[in-house]
C-alpha positions in Angstrom: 51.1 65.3 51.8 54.0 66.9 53.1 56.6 64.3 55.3 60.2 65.2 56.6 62.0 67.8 57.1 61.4 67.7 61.1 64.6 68.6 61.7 64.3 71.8 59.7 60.7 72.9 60.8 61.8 72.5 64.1 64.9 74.3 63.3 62.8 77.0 61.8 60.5 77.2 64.5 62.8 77.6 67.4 64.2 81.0 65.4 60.1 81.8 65.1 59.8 81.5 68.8 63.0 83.9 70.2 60.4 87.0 68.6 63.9 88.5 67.5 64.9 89.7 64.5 66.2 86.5 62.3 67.9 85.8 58.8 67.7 81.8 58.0 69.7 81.2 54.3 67.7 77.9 52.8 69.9 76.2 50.1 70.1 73.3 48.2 69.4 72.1 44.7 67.0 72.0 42.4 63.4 70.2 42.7 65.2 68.9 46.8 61.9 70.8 48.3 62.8 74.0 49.5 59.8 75.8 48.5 57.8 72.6 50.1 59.8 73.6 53.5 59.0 77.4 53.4 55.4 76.9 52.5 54.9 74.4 55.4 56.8 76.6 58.0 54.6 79.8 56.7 51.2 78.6 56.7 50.1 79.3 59.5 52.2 82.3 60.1 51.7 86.0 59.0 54.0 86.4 56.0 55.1 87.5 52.6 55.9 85.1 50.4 58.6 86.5 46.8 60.0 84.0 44.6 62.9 86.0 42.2 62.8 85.7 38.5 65.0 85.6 35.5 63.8 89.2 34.8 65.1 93.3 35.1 65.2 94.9 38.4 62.0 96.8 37.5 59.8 94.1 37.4 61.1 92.3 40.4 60.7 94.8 42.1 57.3 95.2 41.2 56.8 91.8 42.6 58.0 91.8 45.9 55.9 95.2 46.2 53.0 93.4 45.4 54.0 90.2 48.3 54.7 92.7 50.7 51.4 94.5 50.7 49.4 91.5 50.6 51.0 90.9 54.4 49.3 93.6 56.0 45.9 96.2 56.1 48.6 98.3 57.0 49.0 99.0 53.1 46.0 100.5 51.2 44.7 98.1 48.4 45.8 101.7 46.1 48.8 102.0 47.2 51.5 102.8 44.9 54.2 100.7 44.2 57.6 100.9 46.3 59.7 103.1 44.7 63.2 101.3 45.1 64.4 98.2 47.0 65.0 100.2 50.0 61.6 101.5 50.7 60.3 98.3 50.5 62.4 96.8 52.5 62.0 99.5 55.3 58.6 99.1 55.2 58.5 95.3 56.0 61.2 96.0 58.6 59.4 98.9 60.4 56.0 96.7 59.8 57.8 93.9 61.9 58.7 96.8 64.8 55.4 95.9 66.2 54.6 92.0 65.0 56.5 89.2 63.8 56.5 88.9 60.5 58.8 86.6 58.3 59.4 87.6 54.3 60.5 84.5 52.4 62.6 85.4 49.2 62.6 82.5 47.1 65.2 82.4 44.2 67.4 84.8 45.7 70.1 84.9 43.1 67.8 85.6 40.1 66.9 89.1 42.6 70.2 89.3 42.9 71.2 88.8 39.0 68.8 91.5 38.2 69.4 94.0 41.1 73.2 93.4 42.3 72.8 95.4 44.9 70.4 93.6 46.6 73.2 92.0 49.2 74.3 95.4 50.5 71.1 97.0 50.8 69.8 93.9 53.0 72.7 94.0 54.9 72.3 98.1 55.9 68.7 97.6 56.6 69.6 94.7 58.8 72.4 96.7 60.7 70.1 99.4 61.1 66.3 97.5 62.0 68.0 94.2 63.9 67.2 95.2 67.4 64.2 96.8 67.1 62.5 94.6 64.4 60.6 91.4 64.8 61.3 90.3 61.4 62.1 86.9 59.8 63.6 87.0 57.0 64.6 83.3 54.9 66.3 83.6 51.7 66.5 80.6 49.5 68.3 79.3 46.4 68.9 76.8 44.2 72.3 77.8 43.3 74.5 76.3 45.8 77.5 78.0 44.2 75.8 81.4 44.7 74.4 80.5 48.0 77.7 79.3 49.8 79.8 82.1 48.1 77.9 85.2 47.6 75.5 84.8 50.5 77.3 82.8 53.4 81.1 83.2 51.8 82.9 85.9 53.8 83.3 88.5 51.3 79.4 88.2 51.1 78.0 91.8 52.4 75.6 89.2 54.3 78.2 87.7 56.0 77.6 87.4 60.1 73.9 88.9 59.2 72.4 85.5 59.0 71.2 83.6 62.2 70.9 80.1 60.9 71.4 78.4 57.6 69.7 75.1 56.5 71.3 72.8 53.3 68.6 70.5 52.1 69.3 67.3 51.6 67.7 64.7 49.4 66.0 62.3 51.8 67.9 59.2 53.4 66.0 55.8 52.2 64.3 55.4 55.8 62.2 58.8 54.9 61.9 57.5 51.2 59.9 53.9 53.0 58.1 56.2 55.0 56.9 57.9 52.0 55.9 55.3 50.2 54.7 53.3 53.4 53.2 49.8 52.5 52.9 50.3 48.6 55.9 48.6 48.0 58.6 46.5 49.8 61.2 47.2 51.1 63.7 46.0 48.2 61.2 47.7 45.5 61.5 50.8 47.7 64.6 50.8 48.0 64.9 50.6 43.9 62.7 53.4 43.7 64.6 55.1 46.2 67.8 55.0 44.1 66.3 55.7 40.4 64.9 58.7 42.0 67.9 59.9 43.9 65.9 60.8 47.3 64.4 63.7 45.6 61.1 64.5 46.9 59.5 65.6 43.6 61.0 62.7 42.4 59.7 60.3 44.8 56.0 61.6 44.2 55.9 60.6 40.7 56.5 57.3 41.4 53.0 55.6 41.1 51.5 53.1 43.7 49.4 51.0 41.5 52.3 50.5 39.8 55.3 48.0 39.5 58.5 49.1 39.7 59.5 48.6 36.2 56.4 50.1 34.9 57.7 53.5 37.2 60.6 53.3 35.5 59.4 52.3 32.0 56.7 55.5 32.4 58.8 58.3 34.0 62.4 57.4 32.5 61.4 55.4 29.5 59.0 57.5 27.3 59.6 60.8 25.7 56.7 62.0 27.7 57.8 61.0 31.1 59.1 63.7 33.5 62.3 62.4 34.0 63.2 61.5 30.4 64.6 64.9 30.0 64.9 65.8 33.8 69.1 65.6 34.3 70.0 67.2 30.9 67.8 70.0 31.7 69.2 70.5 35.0 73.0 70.6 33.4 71.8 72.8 30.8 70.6 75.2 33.8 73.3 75.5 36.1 76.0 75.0 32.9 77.0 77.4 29.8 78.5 74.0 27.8 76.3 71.1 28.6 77.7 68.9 26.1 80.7 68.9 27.7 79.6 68.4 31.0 77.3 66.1 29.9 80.1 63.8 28.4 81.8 64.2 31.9 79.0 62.7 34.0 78.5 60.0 31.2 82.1 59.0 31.6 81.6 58.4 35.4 78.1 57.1 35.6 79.9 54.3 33.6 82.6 53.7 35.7 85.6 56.3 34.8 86.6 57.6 38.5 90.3 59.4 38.2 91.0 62.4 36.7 93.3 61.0 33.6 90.5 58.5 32.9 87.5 60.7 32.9 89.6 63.0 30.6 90.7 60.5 28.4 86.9 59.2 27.8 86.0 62.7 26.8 89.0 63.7 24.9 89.8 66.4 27.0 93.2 67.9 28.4 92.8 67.0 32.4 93.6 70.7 33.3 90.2 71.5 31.2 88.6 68.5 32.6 89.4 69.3 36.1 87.4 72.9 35.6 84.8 71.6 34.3 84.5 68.8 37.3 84.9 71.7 39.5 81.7 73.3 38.8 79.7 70.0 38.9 80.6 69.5 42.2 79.5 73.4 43.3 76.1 72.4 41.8 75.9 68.8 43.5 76.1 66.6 40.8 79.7 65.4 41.3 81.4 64.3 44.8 84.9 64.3 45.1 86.1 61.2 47.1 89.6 60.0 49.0 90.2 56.7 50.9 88.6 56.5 54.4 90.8 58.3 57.0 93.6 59.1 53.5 93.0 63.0 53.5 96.2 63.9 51.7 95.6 60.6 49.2 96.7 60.9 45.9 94.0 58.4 45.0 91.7 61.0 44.7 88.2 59.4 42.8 85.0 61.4 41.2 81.7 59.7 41.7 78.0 60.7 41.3 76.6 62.7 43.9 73.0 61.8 42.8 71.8 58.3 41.6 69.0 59.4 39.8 71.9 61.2 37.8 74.2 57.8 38.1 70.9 55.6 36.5 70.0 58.2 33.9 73.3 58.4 32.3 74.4 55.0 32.6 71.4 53.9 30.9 68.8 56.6 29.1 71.7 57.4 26.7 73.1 54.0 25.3 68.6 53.2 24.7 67.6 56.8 23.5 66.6 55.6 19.9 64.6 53.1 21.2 62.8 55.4 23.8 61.9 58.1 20.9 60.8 55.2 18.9 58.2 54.2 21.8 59.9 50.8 22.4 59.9 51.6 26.4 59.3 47.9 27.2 62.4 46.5 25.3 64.7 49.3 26.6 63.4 48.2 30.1 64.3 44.7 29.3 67.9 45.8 28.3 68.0 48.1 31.9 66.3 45.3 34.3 69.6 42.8 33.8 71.7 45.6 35.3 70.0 47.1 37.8 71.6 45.0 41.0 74.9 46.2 40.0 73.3 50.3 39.7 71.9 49.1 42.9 75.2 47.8 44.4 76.4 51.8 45.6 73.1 52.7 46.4 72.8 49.5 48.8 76.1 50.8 50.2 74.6 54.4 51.0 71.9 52.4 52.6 74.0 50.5 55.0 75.8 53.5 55.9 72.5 55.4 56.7 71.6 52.4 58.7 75.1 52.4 60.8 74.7 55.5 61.7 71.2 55.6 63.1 72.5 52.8 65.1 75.3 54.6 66.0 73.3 57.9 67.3 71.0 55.7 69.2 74.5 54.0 70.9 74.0 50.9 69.4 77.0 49.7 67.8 80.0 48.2 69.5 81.9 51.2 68.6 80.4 54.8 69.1 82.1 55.6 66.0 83.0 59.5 64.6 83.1 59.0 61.0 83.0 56.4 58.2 83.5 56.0 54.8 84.4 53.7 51.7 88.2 52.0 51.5 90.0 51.4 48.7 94.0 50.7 48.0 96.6 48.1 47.7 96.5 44.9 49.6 100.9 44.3 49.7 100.2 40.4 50.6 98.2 39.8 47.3 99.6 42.4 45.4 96.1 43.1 44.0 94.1 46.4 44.8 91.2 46.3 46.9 88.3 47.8 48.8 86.3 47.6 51.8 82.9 48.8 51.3 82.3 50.8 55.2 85.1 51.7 57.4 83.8 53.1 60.7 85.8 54.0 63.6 86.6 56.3 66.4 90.9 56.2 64.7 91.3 53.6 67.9 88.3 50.8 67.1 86.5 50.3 63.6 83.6 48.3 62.3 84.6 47.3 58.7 81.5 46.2 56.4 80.7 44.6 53.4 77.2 45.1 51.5 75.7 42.8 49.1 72.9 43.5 46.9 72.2 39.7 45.4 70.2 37.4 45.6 72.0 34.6 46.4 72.9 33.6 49.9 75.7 35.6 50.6 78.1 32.7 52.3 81.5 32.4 54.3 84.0 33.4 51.9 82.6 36.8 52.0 83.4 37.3 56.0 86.6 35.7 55.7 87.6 38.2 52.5 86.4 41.3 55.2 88.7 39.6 58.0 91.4 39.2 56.0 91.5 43.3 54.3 91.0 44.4 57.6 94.3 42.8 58.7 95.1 46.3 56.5 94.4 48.5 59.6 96.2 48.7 63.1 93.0 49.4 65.1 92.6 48.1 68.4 89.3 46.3 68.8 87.7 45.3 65.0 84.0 44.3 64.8 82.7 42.9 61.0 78.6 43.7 60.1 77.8 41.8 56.7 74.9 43.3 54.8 72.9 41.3 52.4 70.0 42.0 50.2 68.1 38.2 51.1 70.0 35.9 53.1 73.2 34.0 54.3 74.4 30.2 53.7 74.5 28.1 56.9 78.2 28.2 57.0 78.4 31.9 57.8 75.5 31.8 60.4 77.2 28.9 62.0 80.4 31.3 62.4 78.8 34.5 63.3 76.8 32.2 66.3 80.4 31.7 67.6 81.5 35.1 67.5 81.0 38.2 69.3 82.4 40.6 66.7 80.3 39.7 63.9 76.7 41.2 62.6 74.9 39.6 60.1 72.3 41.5 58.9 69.3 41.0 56.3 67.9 44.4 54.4 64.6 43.3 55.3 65.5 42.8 59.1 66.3 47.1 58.7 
């Protein structure tokens, strides 16, 4: 069953529907769907369909002769192989003079690995075929590094070729419920949406006859289980030193978030650590993070990019000889205690996702252009604090607090938002409080008197 992605399809099929010449780059990481995407756009669709591999030149080539002649009669069943790169690419150029036809390379940098001057020769035949050739042309990767730089960077020889690029995204938790419609609840979908990160493959292992913990306890928690080895094997794909990088996002799934600290819990000089960061975040693992609205902060943070990475290291390590010794229920039962605070940042995510589909449909109090997580020093208490959603239009802000318990969440949590936001000189403030059950009578009693604040249960999403 194929779900999402409507956005890109009808992205994709807008570019079909101009019958000119188009280049659309498709990027994003690993196991995120883009194969999924192209096969759903192309089914219908004439088209030749060449996924790159970790091979020579020769044999690639081979390959994408054999895609490009199953497009068309216009190739003899005995027709020799293409000769070079160029000829087969002239010949799916000229063949689209006539038709539209779209080529989908898949895996573009592993063509590109084995045959560097795959870039160049593209970018001639483009220059040369453009206006006279119906063809659609996608070239996808899994290398966002590769992608951004060598493909879309400016010193790319692709650069101003392409018509449209598309970054795929994991999906946002409302596309995660829809998946998994009425199998589970919301609160049990939304703890499947954050062990699995978003990630479409992900998501589809997850079981519907099962419980939560028995999705976790079969896919994370037995040395059979797709995921047991899923993250390590991504690192040791996109990485030449995974222990090393593996140690960094161990350090910050646990809580290390500055530089020194991260460094310190590896044993590592920061300089080194800071390269090594560096490439995590190209790949999507790591995300760099500042203070809402603080873009020249020194209190620059690393966090997890993925929370399927985030639940993984925090937890898969620290039970690993229990796992291999088949004990899946009593690692589960050391995991299930702390799974509301893993939960607490994905909860957050899901807030935000919330705000602003309320903002795009115009309705929150403030049609705000951009928000983000707060943290810093409160002068008053002397203490350092944060402020969990800050979002604002720089003269009116909505600050928010999320709560993933499940206790009532009761009055002293408002008036702690109130009083941080004293913090910020905006205009007009509003206050949303977001809780995973419910709220005492204390704080509905104040919100009824108020204009400015929302109280809002996850199930009421």
């Amino acid at each position: 069953m194929f779900i999402g992605r409507q956005q890109e399809l009808n992205g994709l099929a807008r570019l079909y529907n101009t019958d000119k010449f188009q280049c659309a780059i498709i990027y994003g990481r690993r196991r995120i769907g883009k194969t999924a995407l192209i096969t759903e756009f192309i089914k219908d669709k004439e088209s030749a369909y060449f996924t790159g591999q970790e091979t020579n030149a020769k044999e690639n080539l081979e390959n994408l002769s054999h895609s490009i002649f199953a497009l068309s009669r216009d190739f003899p069943s005995s027709a020799p192989l293409f000769a070079s790169y160029k000829d087969a690419l002239e010949a799916v150029f000229k063949l689209a003079q006539t038709r539209r036809v779209v080529l989908a390379i898949d895996e573009y940098p592993y063509l590109a690995a084995s045959y560097k001057a795959i870039s160049s020769l593209l970018q001639i035949c483009i220059d040369k075929y453009k206006e006279t050739s119906k063809l659609f042309i996608i070239l996808c990767g899994s290398s966002l590094s590769f992608m951004e730089n060598q493909v879309l960077g400016y010193k790319s020889p692709l650069y101003g070729r392409r018509t449209a690029q598309f970054k795929i995204l994991p999906f946002d938790y409302a596309q995660a419920k829809e998946y998994f419609g009425d199998s589970f609840s919301g609160v049990d979908a939304a703890v499947l949406y954050g062990v699995t990160g978003g990630v479409p493959l992900y998501m589809s292992l997850m079981d519907r006859n099962l419980s939560v913990a028995d999705n976790i306890k079969l896919n994370f928690l037995t040395t059979s289980g797709y995921l047991f080895e899923e993250p390590g094997n991504l690192v040791k794909q996109e990485c030449r030193e995974p222990a090393q990088y593996n140690a960094i996002i161990k350090a910050i799934a646990n809580g290390a978030s500055r530089l020194s600290e991260i460094a310190g819990k590896v044993g590592l000089e920061t300089a080194l650590c800071s390269t090594y960061i560096s490439k995590l975040i190209s790949i999507g693992i790591i995300k760099k993070e500042r203070p809402f609205r603080e873009e020249t902060s020194k209190k620059t943070i690393y966090s997890l990019e993925d929370s399927m990475f985030r639940f993984w290291y925090r937890f898969i390590p620290d039970n690993m000889s229990l796992i291999q010794r088949g004990e899946s229920g009593l690692s589960y039962e050391r995991i299930e205690p702390q799974i509301p605070a893993f939960m607490g940042a994905v909860f957050e995510e899901i807030c935000r996702q919330y705000l602003w589909a309320q903002n795009i449909a115009r309705r929150t109090p403030v049609l705000f252009t951009d928000a983000g997580r707060w943290w810093g020093n409160n002068p008053k208490k002397r203490e350092e604090c944060e402020i969990d959603i800050i979002a604002d239009d720089k003269k009116n802000a909505i600050f928010c607090e999320c709560k993933w318990t499940n206790e009532a969440v009761g009055l002293g949590v408002l008036e702690t938002l109130m009083e941080r936001s004293a913090l910020f000189r905006h205009e007009t403030k509003y206050y949303y409080v977001f809780a995973k059950t419910r709220f005492t009578e204390g704080v509905q009693a104040e919100a009824a008197g108020r204009e400015d604040v929302t109280l809002i249960c996850f199930e009421d999403f």
